[in-house]
DSSP file (Angstrom, degrees, kcal/mol; ACC not computed):
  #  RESIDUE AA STRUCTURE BP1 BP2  ACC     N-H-->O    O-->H-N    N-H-->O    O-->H-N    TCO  KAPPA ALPHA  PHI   PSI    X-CA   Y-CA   Z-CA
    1    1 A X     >        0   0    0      0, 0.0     4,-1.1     0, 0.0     2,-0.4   0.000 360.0 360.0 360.0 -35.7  -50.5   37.0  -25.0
    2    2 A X  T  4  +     0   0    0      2,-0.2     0, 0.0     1,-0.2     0, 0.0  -0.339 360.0  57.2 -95.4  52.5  -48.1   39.8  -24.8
    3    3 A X  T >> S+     0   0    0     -2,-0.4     3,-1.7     0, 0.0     4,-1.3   0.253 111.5  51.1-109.2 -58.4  -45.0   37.4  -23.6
    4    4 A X  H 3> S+     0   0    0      1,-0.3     4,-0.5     2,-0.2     3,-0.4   0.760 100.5  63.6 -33.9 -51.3  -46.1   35.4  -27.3
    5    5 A X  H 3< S+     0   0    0     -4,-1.1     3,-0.4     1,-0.2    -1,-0.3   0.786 107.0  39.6 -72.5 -45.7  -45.9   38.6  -29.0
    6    6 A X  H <4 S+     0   0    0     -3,-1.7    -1,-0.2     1,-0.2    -2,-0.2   0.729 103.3  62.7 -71.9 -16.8  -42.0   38.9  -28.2
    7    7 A X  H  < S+     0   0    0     -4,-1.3    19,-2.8    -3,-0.4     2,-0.3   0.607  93.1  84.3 -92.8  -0.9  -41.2   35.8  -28.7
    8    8 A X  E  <  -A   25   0A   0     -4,-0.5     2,-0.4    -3,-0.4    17,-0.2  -0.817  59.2-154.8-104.8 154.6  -42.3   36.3  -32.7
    9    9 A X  E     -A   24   0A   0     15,-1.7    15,-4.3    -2,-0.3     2,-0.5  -0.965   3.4-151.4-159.9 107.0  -40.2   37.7  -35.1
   10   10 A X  E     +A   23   0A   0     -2,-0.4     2,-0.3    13,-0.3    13,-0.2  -0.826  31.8 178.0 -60.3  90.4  -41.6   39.6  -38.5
   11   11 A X  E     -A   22   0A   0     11,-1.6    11,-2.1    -2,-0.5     2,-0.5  -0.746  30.7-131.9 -96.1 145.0  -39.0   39.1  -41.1
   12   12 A X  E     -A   21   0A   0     -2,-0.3     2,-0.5     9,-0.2     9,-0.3  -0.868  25.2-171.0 -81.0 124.7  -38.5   39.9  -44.7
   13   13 A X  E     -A   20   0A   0      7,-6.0     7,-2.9    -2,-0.5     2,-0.6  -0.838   7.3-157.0-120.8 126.5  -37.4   37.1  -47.0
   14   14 A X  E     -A   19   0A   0     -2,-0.5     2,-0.7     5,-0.2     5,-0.2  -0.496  11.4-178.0 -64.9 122.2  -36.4   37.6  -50.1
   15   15 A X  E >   -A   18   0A   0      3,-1.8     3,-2.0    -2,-0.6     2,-0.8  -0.940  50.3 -62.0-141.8 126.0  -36.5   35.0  -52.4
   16   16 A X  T 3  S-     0   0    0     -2,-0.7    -2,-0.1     1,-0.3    24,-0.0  -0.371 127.4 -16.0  45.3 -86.6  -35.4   34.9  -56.3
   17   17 A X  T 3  S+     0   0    0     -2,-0.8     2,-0.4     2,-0.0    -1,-0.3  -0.170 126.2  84.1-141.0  24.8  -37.7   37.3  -57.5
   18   18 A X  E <   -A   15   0A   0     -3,-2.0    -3,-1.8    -5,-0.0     2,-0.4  -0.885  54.8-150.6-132.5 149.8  -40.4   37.5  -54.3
   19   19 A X  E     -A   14   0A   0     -2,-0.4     2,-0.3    -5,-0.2    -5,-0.2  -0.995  22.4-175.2-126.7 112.0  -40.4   39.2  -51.2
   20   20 A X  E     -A   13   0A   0     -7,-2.9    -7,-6.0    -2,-0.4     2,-0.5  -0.886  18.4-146.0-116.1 164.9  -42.5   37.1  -48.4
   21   21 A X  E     -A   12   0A   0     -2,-0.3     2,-0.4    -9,-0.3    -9,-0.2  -0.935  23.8-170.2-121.8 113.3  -43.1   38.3  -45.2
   22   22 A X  E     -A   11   0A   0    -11,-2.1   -11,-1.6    -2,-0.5     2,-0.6  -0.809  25.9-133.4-108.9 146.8  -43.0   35.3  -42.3
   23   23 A X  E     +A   10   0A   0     -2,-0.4     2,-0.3   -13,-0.2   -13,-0.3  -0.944  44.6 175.3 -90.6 117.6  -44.0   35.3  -38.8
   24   24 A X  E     -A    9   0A   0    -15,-4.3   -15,-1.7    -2,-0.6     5,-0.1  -0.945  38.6 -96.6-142.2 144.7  -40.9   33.4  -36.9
   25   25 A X  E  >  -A    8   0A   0     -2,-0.3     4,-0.6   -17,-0.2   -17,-0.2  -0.273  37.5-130.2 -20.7 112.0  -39.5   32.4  -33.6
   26   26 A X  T  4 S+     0   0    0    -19,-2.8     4,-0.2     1,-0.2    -1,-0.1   0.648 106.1  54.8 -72.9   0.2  -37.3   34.9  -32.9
   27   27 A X  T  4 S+     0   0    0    -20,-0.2     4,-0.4     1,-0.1     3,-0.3   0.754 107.5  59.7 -91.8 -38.9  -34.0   32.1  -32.0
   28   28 A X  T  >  +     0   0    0      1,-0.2     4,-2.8     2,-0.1     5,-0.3   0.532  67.8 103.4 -84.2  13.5  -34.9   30.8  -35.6
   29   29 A X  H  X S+     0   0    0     -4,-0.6     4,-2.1     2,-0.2     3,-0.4   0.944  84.6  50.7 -30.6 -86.8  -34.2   34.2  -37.4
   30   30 A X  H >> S+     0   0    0     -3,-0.3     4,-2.5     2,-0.2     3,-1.6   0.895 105.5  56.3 -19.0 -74.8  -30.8   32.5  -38.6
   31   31 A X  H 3> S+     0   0    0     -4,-0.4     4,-2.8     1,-0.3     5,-0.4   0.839 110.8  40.2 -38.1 -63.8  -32.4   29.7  -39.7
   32   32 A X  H 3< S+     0   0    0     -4,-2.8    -1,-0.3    -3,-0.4     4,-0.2   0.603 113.8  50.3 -76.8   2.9  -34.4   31.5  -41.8
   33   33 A X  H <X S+     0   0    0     -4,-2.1     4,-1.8    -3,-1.6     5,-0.3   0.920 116.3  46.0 -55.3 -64.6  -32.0   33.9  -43.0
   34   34 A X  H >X S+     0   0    0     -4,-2.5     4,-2.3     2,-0.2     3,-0.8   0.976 108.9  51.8 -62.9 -76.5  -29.9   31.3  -43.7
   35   35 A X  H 3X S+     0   0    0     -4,-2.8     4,-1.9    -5,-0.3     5,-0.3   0.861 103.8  54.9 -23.2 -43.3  -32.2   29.2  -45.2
   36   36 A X  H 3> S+     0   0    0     -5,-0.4     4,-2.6    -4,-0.2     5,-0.3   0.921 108.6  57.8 -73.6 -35.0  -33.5   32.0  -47.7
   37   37 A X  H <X S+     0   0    0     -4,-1.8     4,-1.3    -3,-0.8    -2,-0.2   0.914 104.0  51.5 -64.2 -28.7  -29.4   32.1  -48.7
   38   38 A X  H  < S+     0   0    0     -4,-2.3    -1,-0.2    -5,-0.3    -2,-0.2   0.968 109.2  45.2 -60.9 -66.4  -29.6   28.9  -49.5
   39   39 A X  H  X S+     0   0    0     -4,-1.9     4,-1.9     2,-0.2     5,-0.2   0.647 114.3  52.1 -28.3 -51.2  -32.8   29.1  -52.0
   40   40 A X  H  X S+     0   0    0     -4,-2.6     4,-2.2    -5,-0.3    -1,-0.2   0.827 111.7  42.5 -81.6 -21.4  -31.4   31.7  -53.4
   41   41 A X  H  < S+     0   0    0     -4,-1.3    -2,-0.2    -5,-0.3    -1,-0.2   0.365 114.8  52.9 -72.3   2.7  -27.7   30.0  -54.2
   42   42 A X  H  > S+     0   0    0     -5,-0.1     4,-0.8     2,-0.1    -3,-0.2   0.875 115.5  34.1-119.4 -51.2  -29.2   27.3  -55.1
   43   43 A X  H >X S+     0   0    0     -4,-1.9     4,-1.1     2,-0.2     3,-0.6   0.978 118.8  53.7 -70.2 -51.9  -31.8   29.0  -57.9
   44   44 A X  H 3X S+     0   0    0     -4,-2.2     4,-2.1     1,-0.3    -1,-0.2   0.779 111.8  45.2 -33.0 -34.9  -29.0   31.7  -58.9
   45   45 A X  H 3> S+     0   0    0      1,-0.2     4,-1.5     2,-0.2    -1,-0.3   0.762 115.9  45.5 -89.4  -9.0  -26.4   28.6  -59.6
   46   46 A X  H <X S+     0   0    0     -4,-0.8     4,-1.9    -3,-0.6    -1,-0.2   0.819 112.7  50.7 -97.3 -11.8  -29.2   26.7  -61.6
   47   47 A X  H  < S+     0   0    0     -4,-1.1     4,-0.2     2,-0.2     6,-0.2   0.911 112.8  50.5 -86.0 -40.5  -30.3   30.4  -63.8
   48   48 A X  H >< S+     0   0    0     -4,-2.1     3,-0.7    -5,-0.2    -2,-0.2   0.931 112.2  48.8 -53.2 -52.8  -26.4   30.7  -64.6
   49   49 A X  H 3< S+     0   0    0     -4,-1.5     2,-0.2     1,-0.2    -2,-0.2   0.932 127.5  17.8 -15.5 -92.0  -26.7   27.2  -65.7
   50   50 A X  T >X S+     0   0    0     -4,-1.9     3,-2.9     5,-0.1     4,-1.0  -0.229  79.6 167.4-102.2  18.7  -29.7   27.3  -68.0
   51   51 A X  T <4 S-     0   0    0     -3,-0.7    -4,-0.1     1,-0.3    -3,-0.1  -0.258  82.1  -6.4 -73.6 123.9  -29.8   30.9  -68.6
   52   52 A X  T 34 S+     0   0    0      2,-0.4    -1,-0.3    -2,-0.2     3,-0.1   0.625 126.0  77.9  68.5  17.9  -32.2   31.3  -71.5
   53   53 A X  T <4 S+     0   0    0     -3,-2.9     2,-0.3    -6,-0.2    -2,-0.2   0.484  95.5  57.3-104.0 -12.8  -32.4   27.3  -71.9
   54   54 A X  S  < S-     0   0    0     -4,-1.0    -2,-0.4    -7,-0.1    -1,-0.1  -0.849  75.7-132.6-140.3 154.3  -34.8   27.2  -68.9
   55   55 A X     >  -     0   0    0     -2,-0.3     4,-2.4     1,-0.1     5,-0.2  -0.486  32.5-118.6 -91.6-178.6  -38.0   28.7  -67.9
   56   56 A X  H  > S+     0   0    0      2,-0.2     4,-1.7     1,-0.1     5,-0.3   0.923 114.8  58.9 -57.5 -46.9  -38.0   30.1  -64.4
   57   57 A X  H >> S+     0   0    0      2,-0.2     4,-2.2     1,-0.2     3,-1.1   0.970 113.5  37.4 -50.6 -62.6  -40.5   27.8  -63.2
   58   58 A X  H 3> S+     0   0    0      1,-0.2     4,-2.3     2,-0.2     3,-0.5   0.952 112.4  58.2 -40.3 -50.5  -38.1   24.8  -64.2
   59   59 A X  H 3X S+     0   0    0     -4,-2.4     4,-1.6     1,-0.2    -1,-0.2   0.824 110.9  46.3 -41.8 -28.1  -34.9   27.1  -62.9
   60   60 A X  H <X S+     0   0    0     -4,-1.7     4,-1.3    -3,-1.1    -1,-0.2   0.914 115.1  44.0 -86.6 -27.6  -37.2   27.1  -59.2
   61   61 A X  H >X S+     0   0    0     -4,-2.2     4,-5.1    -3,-0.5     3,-1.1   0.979 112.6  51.4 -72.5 -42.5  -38.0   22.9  -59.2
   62   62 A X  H 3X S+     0   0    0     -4,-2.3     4,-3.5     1,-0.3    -1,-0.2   0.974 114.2  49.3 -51.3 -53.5  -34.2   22.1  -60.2
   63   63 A X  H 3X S+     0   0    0     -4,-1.6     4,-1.9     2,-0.2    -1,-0.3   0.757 112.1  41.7 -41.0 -44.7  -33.7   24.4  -57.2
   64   64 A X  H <X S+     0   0    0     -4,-1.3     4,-3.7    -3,-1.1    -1,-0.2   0.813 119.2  45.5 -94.1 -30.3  -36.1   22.7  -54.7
   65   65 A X  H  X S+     0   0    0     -4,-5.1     4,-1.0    -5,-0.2    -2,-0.2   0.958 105.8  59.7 -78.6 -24.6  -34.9   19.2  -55.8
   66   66 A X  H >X S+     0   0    0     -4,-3.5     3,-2.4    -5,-0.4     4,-1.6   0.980 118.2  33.3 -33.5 -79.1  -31.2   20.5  -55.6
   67   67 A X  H 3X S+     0   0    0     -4,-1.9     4,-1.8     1,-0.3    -2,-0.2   0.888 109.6  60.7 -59.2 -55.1  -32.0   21.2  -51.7
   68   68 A X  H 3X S+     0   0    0     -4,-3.7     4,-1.1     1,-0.3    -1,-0.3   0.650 105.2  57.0 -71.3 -14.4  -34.5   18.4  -50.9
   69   69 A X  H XX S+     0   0    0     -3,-2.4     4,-2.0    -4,-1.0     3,-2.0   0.977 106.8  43.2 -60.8 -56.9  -31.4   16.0  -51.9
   70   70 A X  H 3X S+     0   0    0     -4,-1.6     4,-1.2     1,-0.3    -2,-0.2   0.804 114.0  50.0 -56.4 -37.6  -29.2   17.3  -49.6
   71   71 A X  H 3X S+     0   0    0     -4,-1.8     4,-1.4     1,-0.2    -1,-0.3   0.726 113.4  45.9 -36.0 -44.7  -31.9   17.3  -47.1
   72   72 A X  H <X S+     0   0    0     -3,-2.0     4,-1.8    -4,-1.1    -2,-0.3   0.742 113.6  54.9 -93.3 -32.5  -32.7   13.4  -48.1
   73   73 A X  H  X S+     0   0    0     -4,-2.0     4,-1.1     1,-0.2    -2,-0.2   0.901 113.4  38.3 -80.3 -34.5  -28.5   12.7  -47.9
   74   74 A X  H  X S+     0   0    0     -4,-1.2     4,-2.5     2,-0.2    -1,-0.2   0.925 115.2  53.0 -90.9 -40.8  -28.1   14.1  -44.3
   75   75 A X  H  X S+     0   0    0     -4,-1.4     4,-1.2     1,-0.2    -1,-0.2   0.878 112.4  45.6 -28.7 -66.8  -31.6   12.3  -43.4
   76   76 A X  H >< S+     0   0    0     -4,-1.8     3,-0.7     1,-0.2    -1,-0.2   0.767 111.7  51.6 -39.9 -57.8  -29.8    9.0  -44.9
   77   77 A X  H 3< S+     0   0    0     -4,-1.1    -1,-0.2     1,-0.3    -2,-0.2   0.942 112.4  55.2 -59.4 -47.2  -26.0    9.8  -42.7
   78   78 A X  H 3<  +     0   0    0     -4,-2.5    -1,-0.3     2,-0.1    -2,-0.2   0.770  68.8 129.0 -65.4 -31.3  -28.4   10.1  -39.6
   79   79 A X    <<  -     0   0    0     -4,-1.2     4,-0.1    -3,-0.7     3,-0.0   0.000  31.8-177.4 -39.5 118.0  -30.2    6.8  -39.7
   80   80 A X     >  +     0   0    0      2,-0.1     4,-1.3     1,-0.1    -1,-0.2   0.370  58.4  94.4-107.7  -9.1  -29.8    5.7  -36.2
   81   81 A X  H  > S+     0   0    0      2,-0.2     4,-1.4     1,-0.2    -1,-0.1   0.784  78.1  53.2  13.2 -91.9  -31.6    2.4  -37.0
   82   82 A X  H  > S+     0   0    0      2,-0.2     4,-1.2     1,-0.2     3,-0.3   0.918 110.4  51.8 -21.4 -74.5  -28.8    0.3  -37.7
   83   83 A X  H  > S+     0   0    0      1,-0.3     4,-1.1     2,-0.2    -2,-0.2   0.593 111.3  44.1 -58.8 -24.9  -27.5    1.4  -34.4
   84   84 A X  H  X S+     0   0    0     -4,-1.3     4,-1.7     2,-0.2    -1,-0.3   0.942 105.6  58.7 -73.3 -47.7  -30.5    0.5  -32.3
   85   85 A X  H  X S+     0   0    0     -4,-1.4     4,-1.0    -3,-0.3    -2,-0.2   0.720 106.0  45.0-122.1 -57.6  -31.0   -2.2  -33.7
   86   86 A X  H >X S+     0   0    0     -4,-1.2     4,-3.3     2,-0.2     3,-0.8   0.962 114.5  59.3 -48.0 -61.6  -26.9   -3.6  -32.5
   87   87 A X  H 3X S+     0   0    0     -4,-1.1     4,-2.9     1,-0.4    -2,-0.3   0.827 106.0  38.5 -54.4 -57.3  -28.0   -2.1  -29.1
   88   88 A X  H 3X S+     0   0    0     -4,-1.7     4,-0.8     2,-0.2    -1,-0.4   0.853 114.5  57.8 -44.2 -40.3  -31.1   -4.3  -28.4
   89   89 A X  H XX S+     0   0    0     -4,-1.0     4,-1.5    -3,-0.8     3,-0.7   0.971 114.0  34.4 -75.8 -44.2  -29.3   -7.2  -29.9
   90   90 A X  H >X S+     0   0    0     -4,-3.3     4,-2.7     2,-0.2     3,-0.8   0.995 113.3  67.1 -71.7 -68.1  -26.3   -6.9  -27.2
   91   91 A X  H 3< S+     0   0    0     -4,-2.9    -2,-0.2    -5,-0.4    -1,-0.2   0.555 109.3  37.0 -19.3 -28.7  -29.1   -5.7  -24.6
   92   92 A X  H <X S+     0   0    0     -4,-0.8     4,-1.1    -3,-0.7     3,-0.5   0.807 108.5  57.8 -90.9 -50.9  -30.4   -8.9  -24.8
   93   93 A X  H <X S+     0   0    0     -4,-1.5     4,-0.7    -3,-0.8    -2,-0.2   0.572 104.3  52.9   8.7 -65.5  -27.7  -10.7  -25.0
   94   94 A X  H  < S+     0   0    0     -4,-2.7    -1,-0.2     2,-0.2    -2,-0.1   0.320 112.0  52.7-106.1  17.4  -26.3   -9.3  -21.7
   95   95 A X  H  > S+     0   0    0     -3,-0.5     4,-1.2    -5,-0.3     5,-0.5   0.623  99.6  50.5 -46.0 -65.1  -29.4  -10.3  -20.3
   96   96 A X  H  X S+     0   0    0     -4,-1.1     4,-0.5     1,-0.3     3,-0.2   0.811 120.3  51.8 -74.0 -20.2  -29.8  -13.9  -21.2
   97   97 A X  H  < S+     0   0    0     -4,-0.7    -1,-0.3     1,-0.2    -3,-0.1   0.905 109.5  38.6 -85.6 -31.2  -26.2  -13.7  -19.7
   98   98 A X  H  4 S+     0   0    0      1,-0.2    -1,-0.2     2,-0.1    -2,-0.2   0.592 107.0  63.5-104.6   7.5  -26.5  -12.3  -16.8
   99   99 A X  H  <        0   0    0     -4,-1.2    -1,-0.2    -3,-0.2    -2,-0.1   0.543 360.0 360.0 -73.1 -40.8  -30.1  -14.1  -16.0
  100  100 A X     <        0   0    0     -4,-0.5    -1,-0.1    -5,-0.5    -2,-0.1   0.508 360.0 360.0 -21.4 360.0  -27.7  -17.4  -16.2
């Protein structure tokens, strides 16, 4: 239990107008550091926007959907699908040929 104990990471992150406290991997520190910068660019660029057009609560969704696009776009680049898909076909292919 005390090898688990090192390997966890208390961090503060601040976020908009919150302060949470997470228990983390200590190799994903970055990540969430990074992550919280993100969240916080991302709500900061949408209150500059909308400042006093928008309530906070909207200001935080604009925010989440802001990020969960970019998330869904890289998802989209990655689809390896396609590529499988060639590869079985040819896989097969240089089968039935080489069964001949």
């Amino acid at each position: 239990m005390a090898g688990e104990n090192k390997e966890k990471l208390h961090i503060n992150l601040h976020l908009y107008d919150t302060n949470l406290t997470v228990i983390i991997n200590r190799e994903e520190e970055k990540l969430y550091r990074d992550a919280g910068k993100m969240i916080n660019d991302a709500v900061n660029t949408y209150a500059n926007i909308f400042k006093n057009q928008k309530s906070d609560k909207e200001i935080l969704y604009m925010a989440l959907v802001d990020i969960a696009l970019r998330y869904q776009r890289i998802e989209d680049r990655n689809d390896a699908q396609p590529y499988n898909d060639i590869l079985d076909k040819l896989t097969s292919e240089i089968e039935s040929a080489l069964a001949k």
